[in-house]
MMTF fields as JSON, N, C-alpha, C and O atoms, coordinates in Angstrom:
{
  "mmtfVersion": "1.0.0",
  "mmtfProducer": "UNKNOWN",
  "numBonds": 267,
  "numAtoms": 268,
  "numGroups": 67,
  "numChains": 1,
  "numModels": 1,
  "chainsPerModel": [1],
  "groupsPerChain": [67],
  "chainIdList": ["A"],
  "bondAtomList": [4, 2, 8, 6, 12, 10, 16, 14, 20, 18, 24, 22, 28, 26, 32, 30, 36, 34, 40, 38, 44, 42, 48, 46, 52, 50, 56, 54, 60, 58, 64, 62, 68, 66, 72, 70, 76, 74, 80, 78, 84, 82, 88, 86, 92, 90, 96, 94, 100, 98, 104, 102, 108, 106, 112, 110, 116, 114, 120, 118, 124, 122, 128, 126, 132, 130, 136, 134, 140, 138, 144, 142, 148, 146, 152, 150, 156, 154, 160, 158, 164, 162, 168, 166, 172, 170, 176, 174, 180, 178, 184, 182, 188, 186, 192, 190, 196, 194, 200, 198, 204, 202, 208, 206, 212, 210, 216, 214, 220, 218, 224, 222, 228, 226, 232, 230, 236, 234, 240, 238, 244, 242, 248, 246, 252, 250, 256, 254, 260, 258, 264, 262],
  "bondOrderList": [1, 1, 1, 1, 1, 1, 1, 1, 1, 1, 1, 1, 1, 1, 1, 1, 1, 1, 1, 1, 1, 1, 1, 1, 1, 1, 1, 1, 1, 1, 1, 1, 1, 1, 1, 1, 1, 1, 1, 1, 1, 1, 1, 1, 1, 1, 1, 1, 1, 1, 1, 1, 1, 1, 1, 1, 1, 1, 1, 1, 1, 1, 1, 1, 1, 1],
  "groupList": [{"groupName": "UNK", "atomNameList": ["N", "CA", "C", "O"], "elementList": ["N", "C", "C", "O"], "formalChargeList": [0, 0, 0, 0], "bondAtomList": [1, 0, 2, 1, 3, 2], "bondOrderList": [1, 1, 2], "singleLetterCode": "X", "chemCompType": "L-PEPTIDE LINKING"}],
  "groupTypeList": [0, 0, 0, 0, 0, 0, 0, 0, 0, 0, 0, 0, 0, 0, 0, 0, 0, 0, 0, 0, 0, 0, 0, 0, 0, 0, 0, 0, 0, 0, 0, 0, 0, 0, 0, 0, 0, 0, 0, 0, 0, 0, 0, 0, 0, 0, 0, 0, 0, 0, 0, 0, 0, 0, 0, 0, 0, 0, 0, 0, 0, 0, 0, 0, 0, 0, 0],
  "groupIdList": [1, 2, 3, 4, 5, 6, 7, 8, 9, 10, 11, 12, 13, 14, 15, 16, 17, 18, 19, 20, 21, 22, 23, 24, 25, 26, 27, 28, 29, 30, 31, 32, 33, 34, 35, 36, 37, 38, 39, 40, 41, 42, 43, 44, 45, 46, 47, 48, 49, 50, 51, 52, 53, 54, 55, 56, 57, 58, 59, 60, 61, 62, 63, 64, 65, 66, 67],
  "secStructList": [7, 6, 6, 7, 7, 7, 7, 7, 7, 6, 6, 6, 1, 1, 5, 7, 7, 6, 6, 1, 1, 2, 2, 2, 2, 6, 6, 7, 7, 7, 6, 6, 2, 2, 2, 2, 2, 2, 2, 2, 2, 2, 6, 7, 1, 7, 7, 7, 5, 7, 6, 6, 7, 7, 5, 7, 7, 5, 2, 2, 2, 2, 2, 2, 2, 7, 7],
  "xCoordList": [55.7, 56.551, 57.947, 58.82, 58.19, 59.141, 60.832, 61.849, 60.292, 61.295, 62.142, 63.288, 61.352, 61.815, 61.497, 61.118, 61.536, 61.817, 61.028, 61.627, 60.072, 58.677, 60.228, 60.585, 60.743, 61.195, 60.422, 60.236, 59.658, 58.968, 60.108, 61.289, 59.412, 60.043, 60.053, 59.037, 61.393, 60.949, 59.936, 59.688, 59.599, 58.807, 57.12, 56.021, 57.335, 56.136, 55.546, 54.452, 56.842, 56.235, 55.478, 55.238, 55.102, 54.262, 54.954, 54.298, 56.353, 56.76, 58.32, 58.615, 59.136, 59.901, 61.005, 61.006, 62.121, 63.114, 64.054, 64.033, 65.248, 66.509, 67.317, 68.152, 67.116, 68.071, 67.067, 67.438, 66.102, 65.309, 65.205, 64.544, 65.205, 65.506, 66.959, 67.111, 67.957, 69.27, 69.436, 70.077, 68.451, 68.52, 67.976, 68.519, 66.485, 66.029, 67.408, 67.841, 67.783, 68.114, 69.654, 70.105, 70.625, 71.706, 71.835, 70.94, 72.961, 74.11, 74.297, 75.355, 72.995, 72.853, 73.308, 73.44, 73.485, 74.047, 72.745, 71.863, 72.925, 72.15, 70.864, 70.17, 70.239, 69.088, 67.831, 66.645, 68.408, 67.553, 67.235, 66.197, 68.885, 68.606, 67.748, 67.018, 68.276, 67.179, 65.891, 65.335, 65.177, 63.487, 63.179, 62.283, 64.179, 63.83, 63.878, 63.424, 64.294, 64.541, 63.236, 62.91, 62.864, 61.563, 60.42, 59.379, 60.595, 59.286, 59.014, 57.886, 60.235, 60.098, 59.451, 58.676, 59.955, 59.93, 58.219, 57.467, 57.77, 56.433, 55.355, 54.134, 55.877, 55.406, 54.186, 52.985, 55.104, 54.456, 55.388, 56.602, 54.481, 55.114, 56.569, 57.795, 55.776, 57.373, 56.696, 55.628, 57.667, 57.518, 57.431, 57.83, 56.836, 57.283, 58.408, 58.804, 59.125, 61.019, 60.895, 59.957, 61.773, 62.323, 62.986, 63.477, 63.165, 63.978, 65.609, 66.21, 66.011, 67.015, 67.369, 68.38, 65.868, 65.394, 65.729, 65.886, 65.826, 65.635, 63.714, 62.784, 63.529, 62.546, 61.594, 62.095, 60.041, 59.381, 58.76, 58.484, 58.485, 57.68, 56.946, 57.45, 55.939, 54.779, 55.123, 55.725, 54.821, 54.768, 53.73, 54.042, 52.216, 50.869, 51.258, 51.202, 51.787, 52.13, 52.977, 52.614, 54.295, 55.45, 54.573, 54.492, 53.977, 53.786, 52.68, 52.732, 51.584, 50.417, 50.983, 50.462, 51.867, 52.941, 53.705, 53.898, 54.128, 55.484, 54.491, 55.114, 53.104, 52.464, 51.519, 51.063],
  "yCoordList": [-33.782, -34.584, -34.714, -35.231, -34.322, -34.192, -34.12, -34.813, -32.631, -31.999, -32.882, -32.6, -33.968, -34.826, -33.856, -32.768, -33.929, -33.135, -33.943, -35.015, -33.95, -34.716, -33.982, -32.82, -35.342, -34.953, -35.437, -36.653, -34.535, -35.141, -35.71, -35.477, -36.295, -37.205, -35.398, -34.741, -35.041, -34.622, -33.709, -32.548, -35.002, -35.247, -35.114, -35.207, -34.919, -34.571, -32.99, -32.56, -32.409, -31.028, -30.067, -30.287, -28.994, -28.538, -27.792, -27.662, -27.384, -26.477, -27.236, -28.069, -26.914, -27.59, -27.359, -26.348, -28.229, -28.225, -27.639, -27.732, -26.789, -25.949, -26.908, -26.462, -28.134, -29.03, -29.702, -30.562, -29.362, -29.247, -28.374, -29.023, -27.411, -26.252, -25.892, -25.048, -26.542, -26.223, -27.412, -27.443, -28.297, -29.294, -28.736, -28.879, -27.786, -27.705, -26.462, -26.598, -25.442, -24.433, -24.422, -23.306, -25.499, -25.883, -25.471, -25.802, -24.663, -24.771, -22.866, -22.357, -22.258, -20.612, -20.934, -22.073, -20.078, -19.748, -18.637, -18.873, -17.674, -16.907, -16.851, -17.012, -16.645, -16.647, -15.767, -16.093, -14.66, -13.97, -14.851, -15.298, -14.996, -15.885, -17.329, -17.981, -17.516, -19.003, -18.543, -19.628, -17.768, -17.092, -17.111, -17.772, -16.128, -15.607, -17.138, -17.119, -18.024, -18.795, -20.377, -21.176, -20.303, -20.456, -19.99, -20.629, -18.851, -18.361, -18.407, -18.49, -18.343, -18.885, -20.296, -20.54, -21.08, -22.46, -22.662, -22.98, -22.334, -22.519, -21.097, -21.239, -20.214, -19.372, -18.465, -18.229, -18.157, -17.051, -16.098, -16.14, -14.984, -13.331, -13.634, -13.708, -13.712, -13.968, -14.873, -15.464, -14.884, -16.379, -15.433, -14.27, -16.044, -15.667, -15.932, -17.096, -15.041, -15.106, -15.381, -14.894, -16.138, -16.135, -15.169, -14.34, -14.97, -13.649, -13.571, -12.509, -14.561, -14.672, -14.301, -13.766, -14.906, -13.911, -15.366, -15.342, -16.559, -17.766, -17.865, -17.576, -18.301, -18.513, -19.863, -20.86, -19.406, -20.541, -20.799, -19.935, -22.099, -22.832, -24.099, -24.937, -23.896, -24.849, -26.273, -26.442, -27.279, -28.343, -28.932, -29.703, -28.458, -28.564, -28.023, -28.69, -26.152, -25.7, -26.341, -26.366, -26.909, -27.385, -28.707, -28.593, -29.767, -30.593, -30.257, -30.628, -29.41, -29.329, -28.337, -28.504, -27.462, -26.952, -27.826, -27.575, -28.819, -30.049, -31.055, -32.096, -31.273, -32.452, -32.396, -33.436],
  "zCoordList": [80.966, 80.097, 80.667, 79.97, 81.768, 82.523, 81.995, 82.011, 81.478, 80.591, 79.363, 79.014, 78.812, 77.416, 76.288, 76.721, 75.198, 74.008, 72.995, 72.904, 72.265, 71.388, 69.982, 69.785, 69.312, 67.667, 67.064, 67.11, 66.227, 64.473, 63.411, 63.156, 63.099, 61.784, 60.725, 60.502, 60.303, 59.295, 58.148, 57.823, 57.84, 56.635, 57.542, 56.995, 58.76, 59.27, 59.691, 60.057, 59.438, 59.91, 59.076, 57.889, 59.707, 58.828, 57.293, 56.26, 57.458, 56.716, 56.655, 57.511, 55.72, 55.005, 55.771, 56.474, 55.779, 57.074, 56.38, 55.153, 57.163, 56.636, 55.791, 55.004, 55.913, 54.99, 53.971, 53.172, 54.037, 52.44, 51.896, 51.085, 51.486, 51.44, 50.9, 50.017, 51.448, 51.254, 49.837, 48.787, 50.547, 48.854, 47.836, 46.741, 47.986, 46.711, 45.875, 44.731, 46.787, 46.335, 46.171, 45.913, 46.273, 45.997, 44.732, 43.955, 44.228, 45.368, 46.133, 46.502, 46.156, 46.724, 48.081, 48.528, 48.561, 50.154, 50.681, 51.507, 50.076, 50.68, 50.893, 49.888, 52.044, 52.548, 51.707, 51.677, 51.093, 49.919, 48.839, 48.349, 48.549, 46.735, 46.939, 46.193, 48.525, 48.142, 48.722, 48.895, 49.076, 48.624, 47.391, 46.866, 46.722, 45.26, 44.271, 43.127, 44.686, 44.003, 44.143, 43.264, 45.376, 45.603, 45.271, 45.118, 45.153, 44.896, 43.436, 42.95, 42.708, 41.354, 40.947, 40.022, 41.833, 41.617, 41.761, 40.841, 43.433, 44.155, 42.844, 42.776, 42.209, 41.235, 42.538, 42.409, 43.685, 44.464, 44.6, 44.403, 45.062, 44.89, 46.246, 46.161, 47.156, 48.27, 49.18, 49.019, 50.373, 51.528, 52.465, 52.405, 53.415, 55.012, 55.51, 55.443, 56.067, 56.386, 57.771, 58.402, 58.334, 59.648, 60.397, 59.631, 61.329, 61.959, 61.307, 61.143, 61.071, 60.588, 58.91, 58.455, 58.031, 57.054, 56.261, 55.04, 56.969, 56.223, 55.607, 56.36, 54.216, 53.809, 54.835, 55.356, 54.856, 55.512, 54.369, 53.537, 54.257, 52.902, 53.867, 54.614, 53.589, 53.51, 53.133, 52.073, 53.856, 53.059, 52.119, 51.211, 52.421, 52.079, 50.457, 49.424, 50.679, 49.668, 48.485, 47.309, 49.044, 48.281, 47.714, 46.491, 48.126, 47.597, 46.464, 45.291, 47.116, 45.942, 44.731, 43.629, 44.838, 43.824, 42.97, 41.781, 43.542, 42.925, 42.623, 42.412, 42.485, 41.787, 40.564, 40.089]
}
């Protein structure tokens, strides 16, 4: 591919982007409260965290949760 860079749209990946996320859970800062605050929402026990200890959410999940 001679070192080019493939960007997804978004709304195409598998799991929900840091600035969706920052939308659902506005106006928290913290990387805990917005888990805890997901997991309320999605009504699961916890998420898978990033090294950084940012929440990962599903998009498969988020949508069949939010419909």
């Amino acid at each position: 591919m001679n070192g080019q860079q493939i960007i997804l749209p978004v709304n195409t990946l598998p799991y929900l982007s840091d600035a969706e996320i920052n939308d659902l859970c506005r106006p928290l800062r913290s990387n805990q409260a917005k888990a805890r605050k997901l997991c309320a929402i999605l009504g699961v026990k916890e998420l898978p965290r990033r090294p950084d200890g940012s929440p990962i959410v599903g998009r498969r999940l988020f949508e069949e949760r939010m419909s």
